[in-house]
C-alpha positions in Angstrom: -11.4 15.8 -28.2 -9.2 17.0 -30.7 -8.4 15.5 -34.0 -6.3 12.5 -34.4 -7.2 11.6 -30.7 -7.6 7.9 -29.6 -9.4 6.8 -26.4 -8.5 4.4 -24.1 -11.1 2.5 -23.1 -9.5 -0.9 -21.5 -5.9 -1.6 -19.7 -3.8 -4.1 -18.6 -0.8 -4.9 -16.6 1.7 -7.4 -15.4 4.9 -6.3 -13.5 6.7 -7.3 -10.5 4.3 -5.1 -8.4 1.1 -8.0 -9.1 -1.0 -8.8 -12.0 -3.4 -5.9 -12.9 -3.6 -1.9 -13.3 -4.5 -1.7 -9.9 -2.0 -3.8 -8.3 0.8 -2.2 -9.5 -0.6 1.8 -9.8 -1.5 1.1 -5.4 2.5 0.2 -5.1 3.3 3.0 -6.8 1.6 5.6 -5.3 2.8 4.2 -1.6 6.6 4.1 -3.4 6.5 0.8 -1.9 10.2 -1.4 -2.2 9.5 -4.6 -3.8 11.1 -7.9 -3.4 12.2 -10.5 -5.3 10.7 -14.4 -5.7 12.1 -17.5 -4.8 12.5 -18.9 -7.8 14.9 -16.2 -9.4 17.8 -17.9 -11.7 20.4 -18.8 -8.9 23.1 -16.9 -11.2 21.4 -13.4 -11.6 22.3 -11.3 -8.2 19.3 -10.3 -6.1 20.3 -6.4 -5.9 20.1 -6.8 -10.4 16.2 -7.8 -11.1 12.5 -7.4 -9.8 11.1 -10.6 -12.0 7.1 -11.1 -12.4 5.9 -13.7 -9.6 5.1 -17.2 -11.5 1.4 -17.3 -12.2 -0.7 -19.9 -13.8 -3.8 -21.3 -15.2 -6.0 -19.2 -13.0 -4.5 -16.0 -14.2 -3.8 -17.4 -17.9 -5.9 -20.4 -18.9 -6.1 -22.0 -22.7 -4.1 -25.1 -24.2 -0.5 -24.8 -24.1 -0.1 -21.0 -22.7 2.0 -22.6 -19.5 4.7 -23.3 -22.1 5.1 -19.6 -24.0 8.0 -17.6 -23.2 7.6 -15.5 -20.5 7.5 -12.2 -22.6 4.0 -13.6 -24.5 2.6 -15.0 -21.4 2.8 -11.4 -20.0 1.2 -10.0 -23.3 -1.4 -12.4 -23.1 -2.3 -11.8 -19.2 -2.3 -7.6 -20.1 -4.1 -7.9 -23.5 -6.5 -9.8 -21.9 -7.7 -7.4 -18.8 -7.5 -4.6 -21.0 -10.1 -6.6 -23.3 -12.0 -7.0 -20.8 -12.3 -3.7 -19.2 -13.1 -2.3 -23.0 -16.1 -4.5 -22.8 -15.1 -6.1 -26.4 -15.9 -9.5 -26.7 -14.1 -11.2 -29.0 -16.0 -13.4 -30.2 -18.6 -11.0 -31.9 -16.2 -8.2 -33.0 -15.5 -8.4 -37.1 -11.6 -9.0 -36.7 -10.3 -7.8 -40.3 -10.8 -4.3 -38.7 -9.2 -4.9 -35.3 -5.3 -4.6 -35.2 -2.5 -5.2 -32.7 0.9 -3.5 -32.0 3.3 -5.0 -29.9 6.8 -3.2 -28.4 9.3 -5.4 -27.5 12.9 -5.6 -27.0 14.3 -8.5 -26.7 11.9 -11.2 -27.7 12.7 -14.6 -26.0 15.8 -14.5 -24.4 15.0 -16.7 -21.7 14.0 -19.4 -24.2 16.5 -19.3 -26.4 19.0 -19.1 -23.4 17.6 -22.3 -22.6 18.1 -24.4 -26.1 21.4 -22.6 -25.9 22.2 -24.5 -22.8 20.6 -28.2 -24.6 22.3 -27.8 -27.5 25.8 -27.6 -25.7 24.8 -30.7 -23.6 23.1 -33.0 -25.9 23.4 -31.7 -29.4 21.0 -30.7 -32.1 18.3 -33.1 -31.3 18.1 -32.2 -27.6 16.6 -28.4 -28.9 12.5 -28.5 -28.8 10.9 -27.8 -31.9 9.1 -24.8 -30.1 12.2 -22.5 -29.6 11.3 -20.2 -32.8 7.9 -20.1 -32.2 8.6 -19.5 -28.3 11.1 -17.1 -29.1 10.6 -15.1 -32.1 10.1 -11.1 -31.4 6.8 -11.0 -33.5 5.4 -14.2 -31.8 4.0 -11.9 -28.8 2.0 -10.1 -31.4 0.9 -13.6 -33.5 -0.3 -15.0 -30.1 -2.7 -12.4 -29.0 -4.0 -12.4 -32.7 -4.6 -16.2 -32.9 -6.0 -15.9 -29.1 -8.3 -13.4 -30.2 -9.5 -13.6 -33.8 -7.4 -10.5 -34.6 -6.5 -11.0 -38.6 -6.5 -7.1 -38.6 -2.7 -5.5 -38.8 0.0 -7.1 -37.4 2.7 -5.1 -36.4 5.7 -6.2 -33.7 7.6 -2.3 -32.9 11.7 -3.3 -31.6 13.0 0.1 -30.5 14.6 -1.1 -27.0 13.1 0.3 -23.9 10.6 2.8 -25.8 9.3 0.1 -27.7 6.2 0.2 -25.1 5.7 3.7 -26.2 6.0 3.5 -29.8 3.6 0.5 -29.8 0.9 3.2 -28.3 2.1 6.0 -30.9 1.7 3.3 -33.8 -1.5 1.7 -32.8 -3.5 5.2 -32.3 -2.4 6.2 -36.2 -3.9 2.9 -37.7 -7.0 4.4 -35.8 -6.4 7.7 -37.4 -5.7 6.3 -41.1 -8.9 4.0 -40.7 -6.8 0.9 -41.2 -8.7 -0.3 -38.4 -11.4 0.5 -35.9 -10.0 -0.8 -32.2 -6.8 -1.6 -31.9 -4.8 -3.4 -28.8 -1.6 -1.7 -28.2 1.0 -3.5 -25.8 4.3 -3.4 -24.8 5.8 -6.7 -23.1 9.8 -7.9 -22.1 10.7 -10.8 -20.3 14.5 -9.5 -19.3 15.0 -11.5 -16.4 17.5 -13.8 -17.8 21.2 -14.2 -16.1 22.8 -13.4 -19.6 20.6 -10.3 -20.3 21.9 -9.3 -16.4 25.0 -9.9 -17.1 25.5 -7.9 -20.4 23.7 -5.3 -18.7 26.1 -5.6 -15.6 29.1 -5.7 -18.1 28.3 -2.3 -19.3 28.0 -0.9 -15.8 24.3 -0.1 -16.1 22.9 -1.9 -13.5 22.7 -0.3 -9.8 25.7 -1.4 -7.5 23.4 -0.8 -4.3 22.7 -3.8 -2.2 19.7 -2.4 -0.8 15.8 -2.7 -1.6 15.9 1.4 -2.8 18.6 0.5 -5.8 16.7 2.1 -8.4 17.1 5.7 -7.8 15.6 8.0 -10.3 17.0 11.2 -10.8 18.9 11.4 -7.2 22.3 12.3 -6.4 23.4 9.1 -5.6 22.0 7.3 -8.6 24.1 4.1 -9.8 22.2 2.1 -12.5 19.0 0.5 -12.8 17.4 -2.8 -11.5 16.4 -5.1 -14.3 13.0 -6.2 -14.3 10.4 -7.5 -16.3 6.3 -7.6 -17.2 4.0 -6.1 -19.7 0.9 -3.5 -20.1 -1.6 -3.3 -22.8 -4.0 -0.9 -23.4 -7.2 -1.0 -26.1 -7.7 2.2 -28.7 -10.6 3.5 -30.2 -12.3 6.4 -32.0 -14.1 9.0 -29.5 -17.4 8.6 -31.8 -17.3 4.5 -31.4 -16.1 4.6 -27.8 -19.1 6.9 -26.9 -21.7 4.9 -29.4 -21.4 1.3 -27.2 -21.5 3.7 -23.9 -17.6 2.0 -23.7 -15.0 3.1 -20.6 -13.2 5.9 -20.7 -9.9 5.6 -19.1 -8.0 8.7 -21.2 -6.9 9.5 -24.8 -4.1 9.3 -26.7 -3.3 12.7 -28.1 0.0 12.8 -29.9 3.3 10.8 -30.0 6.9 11.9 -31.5 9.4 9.9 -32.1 12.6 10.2 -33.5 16.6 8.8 -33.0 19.4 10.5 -32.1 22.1 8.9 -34.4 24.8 9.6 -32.1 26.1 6.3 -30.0 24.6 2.9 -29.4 23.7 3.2 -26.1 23.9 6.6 -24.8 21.9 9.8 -25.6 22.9 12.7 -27.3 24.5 15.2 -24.3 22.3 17.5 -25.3 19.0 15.7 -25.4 18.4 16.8 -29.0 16.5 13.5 -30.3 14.4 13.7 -26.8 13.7 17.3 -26.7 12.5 16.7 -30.8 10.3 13.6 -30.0 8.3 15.6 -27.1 7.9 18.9 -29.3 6.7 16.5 -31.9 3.9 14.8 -29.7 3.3 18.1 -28.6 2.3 19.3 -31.8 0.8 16.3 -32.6 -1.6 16.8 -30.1 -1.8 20.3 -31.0 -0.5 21.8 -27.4 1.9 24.1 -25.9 4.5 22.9 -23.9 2.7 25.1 -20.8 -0.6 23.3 -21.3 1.6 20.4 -19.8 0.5 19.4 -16.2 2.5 16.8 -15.4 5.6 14.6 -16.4 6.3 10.9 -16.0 9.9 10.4 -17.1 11.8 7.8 -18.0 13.8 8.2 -15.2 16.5 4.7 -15.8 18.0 6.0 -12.5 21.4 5.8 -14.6 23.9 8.7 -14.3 24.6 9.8 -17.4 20.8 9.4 -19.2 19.0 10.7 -15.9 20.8 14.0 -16.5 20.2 14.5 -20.0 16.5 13.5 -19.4 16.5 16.2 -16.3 17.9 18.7 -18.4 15.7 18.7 -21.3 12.5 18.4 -19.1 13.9 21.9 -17.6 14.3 22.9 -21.1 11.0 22.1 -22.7 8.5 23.1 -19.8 10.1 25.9 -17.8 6.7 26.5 -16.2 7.5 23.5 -13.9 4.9 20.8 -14.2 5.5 17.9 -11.5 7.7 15.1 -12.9 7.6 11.5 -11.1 9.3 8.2 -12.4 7.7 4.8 -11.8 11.2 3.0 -12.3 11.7 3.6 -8.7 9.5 1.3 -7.8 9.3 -0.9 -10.3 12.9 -1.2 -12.2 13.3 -1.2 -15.7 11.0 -3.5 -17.9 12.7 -2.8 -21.0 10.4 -3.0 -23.8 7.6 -3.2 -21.4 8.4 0.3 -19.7 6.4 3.1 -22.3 3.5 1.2 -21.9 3.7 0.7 -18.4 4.4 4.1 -17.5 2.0 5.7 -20.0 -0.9 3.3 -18.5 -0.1 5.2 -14.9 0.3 8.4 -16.0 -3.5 7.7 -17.6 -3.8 6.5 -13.6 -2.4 9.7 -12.7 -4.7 11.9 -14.6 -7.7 10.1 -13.7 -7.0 10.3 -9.9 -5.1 14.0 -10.0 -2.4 12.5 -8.2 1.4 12.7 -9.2 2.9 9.2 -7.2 6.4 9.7 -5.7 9.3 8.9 -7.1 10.6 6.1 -5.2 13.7 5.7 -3.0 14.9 9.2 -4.4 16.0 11.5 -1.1 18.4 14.0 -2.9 17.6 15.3 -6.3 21.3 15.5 -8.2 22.5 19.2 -8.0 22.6 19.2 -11.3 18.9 19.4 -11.9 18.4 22.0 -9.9 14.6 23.6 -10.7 13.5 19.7 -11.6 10.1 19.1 -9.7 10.6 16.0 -9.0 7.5 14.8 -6.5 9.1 12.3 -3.6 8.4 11.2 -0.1 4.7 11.2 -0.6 2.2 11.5 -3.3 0.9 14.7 -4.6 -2.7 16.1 -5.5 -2.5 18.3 -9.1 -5.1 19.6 -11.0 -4.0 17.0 -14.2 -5.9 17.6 -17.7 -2.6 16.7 -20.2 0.6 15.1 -19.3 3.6 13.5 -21.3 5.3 9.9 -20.6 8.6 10.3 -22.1 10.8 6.6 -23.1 14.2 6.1 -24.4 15.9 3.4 -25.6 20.0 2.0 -26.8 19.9 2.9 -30.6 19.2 6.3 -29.7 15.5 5.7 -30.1 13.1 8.3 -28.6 9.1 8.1 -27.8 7.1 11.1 -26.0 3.5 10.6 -25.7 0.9 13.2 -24.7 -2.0 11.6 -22.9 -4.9 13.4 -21.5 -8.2 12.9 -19.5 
């Protein structure tokens, strides 16, 4: 284990694949299309989103929890399997040394959409009371606290769709300052929301394909991404306390880099610069060369211009050719949700020594010619270390180096 380190010894999940890890890693590796559910806002077009199933008290019981934006309920479901898993309870754990770092994009939007639509129809006094507290970006991060007895750090990470990412990258150096002993790292959106679908739509960003296979990562006929939603937590600790209370191991957080491009709101720099820096960073964070690298799970938005860049700098930074997969095939793009998410299957992908497919991708784009990009099937690799790269409007940029 090498200095700095952080194992994971708990994980969670919610996305539009099921509730749980396993649900969603089994969908993955089958590149299976999902559908859509019933109850999808009559306004936000089928082809444009892959929401979370509703769930309920049986997946998340406690007072009042049925009410919470979407975006904390799926933080609460996640934080609590990966809890679980760790074998912490709560209860008995001193909580001024347990923190928790939430990534998040957008906060509320479906609940302040809402008292958007009751304030036009019956004035002030038709808006609940609850919106702020429903809505506000930090509010993921104040629930799990309050849920849990955290009074630990507090910290709520807004960096668009690496926000997942960053969340891991901040919550494994409060571990390495000693601010804190275990902390629960998550990353959580709730995007599924006809006005986040139709900015996104506006902007040309979402996939114009009808079909169940929209979201085509790094292939030739790549139009956009489908919107979707969820969350994925994951619990931190030290290698000497994980191994003391005999506690799962389910990988190790290594290094993380981050850094922003400050070129254009929304679109990378052409030349990856900010992208290539963050994953050179983590690398040496984690005190590896870029050859030690065995596999890649990209960000992979299945957008033209960002999957090139992405392709190109992957070329760039590991010529040796490590096999590259993106989970957005499957599962479309979470937002704030997605670094966490996709670093929770990579740490699926090292444990098992199986890179999944990359879904619904039949041509790689000419362009990215020497990108080993595994689709069709699955693929058995010998995988020790492996980065999850995640990008994000603002010209934010996480890479995260995970190992066994």
């Amino acid at each position: 284990m090498r200095t700095g380190a952080a194992v994971v010894t708990g994980a969670g999940m919610v996305t539009a694949a099921g509730i749980g890890v396993d649900e969603t890693w089994k969908a993955v590796r089958e590149g299976r299309s999902l559908t859509g559910v019933p109850d999808r806002p009559a306004d936000v077009p089928e082809r444009h989103c892959l929401p979370v199933a509703p769930f309920g008290k049986d997946v998340l019981p406690g007072r009042g929890t049925a009410h919470l934006d979407p975006f904390i309920r799926y933080a609460l479901v996640a934080v609590d399997q990966a809890l679980a898993e760790s074998g912490h309870d709560p209860r008995s754990w001193d909580g001024r040394r347990v923190g928790v770092v939430v990534g998040c994009g957008l906060g509320g939007a479906g609940t302040m959409a809402a008292a958007q639509g009751r304030l036009l129809d019956g004035g002030a006094a038709a808006v609940s009371p609850y919106v702020h507290p429903r809505s506000l970006i930090n509010m993921a991060a104040g629930t799990v606290a309050i849920r849990h007895g955290i009074t630990g750090p507090s910290h709520t990470v807004v960096a668009a769709c690496a926000s997942g990412a960053v969340a891991i990258g901040v919550a494994r150096d409060l571990l390495r300052t000693g601010a804190c002993d275990i902390v629960v790292a998550c990353g959580t959106d709730a995007g599924v929301v006809p006005v986040v679908a139709a900015g996104f739509a506006a902007m040309g960003a979402l996939s114009d394909a009808d079909a169940l296979d929209a979201s085509r990562p790094f292939a030739a006929d790549r139009s956009g991404f489908v919107l979707s939603e969820g969350a994925a937590a994951v619990v931190l600790e030290r290698e000497e306390d994980a191994r003391r209370r005999d506690a799962p191991r389910l990988g190790s957080v290594l290094g993380h880099g981050c850094t922003t491009d400050a070129h254009h709101p929304v679109q990378p720099h052409p030349d990856g610069a900010g992208a290539e820096a963050a994953v050179r960073e983590a690398l040496a964070d984690a005190r590896l060369d870029a050859r030690d690298v065995d596999h890649v799970n990209a960000h992979g938005t299945s957008t033209p211009y960002n999957d090139r860049v992405e392709g190109r700098l992957i070329n760039r930074v590991f010529p040796h050719r490590p096999p590259v997969t993106a989970n957005k095939g499957v599962l479309g793009h979470s937002l704030g949700a997605a670094g966490a998410v996709e670093a929770v299957l990579t740490l699926r992908s090292l444990g098992a020594g199986v890179v999944p497919p990359t879904a619904h991708t039949r041509s790689v784009d000419p362009e990215l010619s020497g990108l080993d990009l595994v689709t069709g099937r699955e693929r058995a690799a010998d995988l020790r270390y492996a980065v999850s790269t995640s990008l994000g409007f603002g010209g934010a940029n996480c890479a995260l180096v995970l190992g066994t």
